[in-house]
NUSEMAR-597414 format. One line per field, with one value per residue (C-alpha): x, y, z; residue number from 0. Coordinates in Angstrom, 2 decimals. Layout:
<nodes>
xx = X, ...
yy = Y, ...
zz = Z, ...
num = NUM, ...
</nodes>
This chain:
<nodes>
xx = 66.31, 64.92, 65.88, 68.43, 65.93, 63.40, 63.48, 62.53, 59.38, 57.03, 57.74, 57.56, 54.46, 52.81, 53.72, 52.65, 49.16, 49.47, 49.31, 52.78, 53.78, 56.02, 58.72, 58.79, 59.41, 61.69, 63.89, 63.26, 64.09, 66.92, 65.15, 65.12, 61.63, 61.93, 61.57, 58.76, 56.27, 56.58, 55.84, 53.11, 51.01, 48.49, 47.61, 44.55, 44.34, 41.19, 39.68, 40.64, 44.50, 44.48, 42.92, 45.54, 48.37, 47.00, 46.71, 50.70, 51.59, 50.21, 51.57, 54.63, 54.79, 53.24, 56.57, 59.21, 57.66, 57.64, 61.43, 62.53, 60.86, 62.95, 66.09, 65.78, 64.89, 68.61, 70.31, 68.99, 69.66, 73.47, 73.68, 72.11, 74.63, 77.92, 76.55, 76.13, 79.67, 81.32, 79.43, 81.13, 84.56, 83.78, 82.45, 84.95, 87.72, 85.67, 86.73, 83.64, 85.01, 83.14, 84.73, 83.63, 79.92, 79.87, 80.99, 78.11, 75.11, 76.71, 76.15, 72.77, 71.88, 73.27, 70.10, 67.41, 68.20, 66.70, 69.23, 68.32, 65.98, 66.60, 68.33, 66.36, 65.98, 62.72, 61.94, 59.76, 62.54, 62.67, 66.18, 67.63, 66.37, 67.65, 71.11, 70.80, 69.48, 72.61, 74.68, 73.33, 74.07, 77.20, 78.80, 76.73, 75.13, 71.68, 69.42, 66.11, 64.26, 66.04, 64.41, 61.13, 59.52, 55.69, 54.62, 53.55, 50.42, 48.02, 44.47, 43.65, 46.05, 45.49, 48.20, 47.42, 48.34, 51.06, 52.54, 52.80, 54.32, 57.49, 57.40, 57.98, 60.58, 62.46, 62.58, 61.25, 58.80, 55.24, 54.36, 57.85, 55.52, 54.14, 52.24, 50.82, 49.73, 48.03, 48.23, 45.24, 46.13, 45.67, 42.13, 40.30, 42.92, 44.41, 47.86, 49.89, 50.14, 53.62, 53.85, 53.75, 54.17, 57.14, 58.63, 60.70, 63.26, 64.28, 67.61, 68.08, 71.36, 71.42, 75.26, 74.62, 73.21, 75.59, 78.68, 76.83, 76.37, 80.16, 81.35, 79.58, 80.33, 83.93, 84.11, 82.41, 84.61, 88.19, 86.58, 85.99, 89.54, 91.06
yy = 175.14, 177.17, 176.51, 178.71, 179.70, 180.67, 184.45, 184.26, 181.30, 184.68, 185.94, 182.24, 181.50, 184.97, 183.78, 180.15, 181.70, 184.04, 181.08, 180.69, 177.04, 175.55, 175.08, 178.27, 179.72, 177.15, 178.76, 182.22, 182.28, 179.14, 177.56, 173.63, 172.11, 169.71, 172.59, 174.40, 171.21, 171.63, 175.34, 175.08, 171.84, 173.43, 175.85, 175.52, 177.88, 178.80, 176.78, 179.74, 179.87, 175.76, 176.01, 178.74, 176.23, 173.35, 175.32, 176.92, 173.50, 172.04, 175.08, 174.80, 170.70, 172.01, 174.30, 172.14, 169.42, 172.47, 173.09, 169.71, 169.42, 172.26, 171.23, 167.75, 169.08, 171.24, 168.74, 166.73, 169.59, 169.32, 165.79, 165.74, 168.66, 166.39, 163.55, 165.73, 166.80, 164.11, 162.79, 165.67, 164.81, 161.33, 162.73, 165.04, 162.11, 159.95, 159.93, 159.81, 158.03, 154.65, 152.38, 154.17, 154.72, 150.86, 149.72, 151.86, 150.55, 147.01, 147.58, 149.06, 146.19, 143.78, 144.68, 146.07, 144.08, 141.22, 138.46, 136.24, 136.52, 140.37, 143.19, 145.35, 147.34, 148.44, 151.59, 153.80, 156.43, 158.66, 159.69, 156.43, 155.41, 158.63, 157.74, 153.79, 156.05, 158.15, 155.26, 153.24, 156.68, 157.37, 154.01, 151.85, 154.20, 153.58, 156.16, 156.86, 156.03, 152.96, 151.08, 150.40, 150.46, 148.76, 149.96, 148.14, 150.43, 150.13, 149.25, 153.21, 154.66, 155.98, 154.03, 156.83, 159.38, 157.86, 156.89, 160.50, 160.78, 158.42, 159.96, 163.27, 162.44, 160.06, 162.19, 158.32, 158.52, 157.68, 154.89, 152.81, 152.16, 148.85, 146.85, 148.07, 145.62, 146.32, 144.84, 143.24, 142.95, 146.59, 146.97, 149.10, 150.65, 154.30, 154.87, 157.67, 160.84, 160.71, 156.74, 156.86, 153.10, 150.92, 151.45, 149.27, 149.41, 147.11, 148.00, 145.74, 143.78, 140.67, 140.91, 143.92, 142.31, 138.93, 142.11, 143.70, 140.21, 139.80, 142.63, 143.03, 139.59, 140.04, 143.12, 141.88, 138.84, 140.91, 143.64, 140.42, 139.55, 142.40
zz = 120.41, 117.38, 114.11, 112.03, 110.00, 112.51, 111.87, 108.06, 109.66, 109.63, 106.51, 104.99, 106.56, 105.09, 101.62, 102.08, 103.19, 99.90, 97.93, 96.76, 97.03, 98.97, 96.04, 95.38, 98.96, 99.58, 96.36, 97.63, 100.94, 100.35, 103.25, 103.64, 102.73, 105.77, 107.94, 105.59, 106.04, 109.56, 109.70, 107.26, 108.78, 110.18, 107.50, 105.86, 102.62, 100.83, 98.04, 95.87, 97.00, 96.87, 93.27, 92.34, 93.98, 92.13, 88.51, 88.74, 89.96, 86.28, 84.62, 85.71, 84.73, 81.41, 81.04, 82.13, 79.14, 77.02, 78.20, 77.92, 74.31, 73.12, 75.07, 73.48, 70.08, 70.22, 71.05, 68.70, 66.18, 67.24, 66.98, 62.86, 62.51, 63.99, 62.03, 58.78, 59.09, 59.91, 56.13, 54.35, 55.28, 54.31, 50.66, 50.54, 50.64, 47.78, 43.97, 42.36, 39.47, 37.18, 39.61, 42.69, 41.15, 40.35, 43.68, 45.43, 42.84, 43.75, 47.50, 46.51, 44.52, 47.21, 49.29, 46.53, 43.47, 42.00, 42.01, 39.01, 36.04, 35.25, 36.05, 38.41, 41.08, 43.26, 45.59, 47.45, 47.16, 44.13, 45.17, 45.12, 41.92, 40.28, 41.75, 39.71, 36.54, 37.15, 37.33, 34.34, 31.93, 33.06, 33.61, 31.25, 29.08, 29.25, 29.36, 31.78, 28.05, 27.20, 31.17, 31.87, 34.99, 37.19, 39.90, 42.73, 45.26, 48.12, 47.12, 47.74, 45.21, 41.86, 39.07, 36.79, 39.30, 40.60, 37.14, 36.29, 39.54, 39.14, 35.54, 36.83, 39.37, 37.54, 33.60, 32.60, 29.42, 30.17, 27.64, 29.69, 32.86, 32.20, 35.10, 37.97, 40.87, 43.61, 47.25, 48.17, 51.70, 52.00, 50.90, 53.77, 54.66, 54.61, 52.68, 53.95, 51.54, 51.31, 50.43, 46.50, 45.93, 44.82, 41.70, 39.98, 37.16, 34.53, 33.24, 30.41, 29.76, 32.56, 32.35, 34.64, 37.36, 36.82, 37.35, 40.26, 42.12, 41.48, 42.77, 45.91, 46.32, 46.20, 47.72, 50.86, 50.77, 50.48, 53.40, 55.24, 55.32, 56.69
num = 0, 1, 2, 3, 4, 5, 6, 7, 8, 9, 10, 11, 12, 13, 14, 15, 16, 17, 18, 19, 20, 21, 22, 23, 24, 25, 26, 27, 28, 29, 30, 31, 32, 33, 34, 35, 36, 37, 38, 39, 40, 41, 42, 43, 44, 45, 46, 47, 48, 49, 50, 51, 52, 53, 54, 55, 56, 57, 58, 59, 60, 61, 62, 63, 64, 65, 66, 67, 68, 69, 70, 71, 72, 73, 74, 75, 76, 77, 78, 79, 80, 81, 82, 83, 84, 85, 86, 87, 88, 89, 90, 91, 92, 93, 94, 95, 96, 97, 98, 99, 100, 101, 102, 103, 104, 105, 106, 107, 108, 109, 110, 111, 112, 113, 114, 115, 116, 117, 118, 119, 120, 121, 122, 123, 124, 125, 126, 127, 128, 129, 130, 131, 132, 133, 134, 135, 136, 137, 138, 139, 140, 141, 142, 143, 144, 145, 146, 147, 148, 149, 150, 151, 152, 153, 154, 155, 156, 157, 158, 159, 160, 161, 162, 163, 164, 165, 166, 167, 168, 169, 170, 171, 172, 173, 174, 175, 176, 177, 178, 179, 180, 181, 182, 183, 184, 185, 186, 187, 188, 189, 190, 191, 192, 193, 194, 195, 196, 197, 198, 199, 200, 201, 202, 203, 204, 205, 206, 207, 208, 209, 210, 211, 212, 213, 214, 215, 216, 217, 218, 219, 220, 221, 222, 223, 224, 225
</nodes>
């Protein structure tokens, strides 16, 4: 009994012998590849048309990556947009008052501060420590010239370079960077360009911390009993 799709077998078997692989014909003519192998077992193609097979076979992996790069790099895309909108309503619905800034440094301090012997704070992100800065002038009235800060590097990094550096970012005087340590551990090793160290602040008055510890204590203890 021949097959349904025996009167397209010639016209398959001229392409398979023209190179084109078997994917391919099986997509143009919409015939089953089950039935293709057996029509095309005993063909032998040339080393050039087997060559040709093999190289539009890698070609065509190479652009399905490239496809599924891009197609994961959208949707990626959408999902940072969703999650950046979602942020604005929630920022949108926030008084940005003294009691709201306070409660945020707490929660900030909660993970970055130093709990006992002084009030301070350390980072490898300039834009959290100009948020504390923020925070300390508008709710405390300290200025960036009234902290102090050290820095803490990698055996490769230059203090003077990097102090003008947190200087910059931070609108911090010069002569208020005091200590700089370095890491010892890292010696013969490479430091990333965009790691600039750990700075950290000293803002002054321990009754700051002693509040901060308080609050985030409390608030964690009332959000707790919900």
């Amino acid at each position: 009994m021949k097959s349904r799709w025996f009167e397209y077998k010639d016209a398959a078997v001229a392409l398979r012998k023209a190179g084109m692989s078997m994917t391919l014909i099986e997509r143009k003519l919409g015939i089953p590849r089950s039935t293709l192998s057996g029509w095309f077992k005993n063909i032998e193609l040339s080393e050039e048309k087997r060559l040709q097979l093999m190289k539009n076979k890698q070609d065509g992996w190479a652009k399905a990556r490239a496809n599924a790069v891009k197609t994961h790099n959208r949707q990626k895309e959408d999902r940072l947009e969703e999650a950046r909108n979602k942020a604005v309503e929630v920022i949108d619905q926030i008084k940005f008052d003294g009691p709201t800034l306070d409660l945020a440094f707490a929660m900030l301090y909660l993970g970055e501060g130093a709990k006992s012997g002084s009030t301070s704070l350390a980072s490898s992100d300039p834009k959290i420590l100009k948020f504390v800065l923020k925070v300390l002038q508008l709710n405390y009235q300290i200025t960036p010239a009234m902290v102090r800060c050290d820095l803490h590097l990698r055996a490769d990094q230059d203090p003077d370079q990097l102090k003008d550096y947190w200087s910059n970012q931070l609108g911090i005087p010069l002569e208020k960077f005091k200590s700089v340590s370095i890491d010892k551990r890292s010696e013969g090793k490479k430091t990333y360009d965009h790691y600039k160290g750990v700075c950290v602040l000293y803002c002054g008055s321990i009754a700051i911390q002693r509040k901060l510890v308080y609050l985030y204590t409390l608030f964690c203890e009332k959000i707790s009993e919900l």
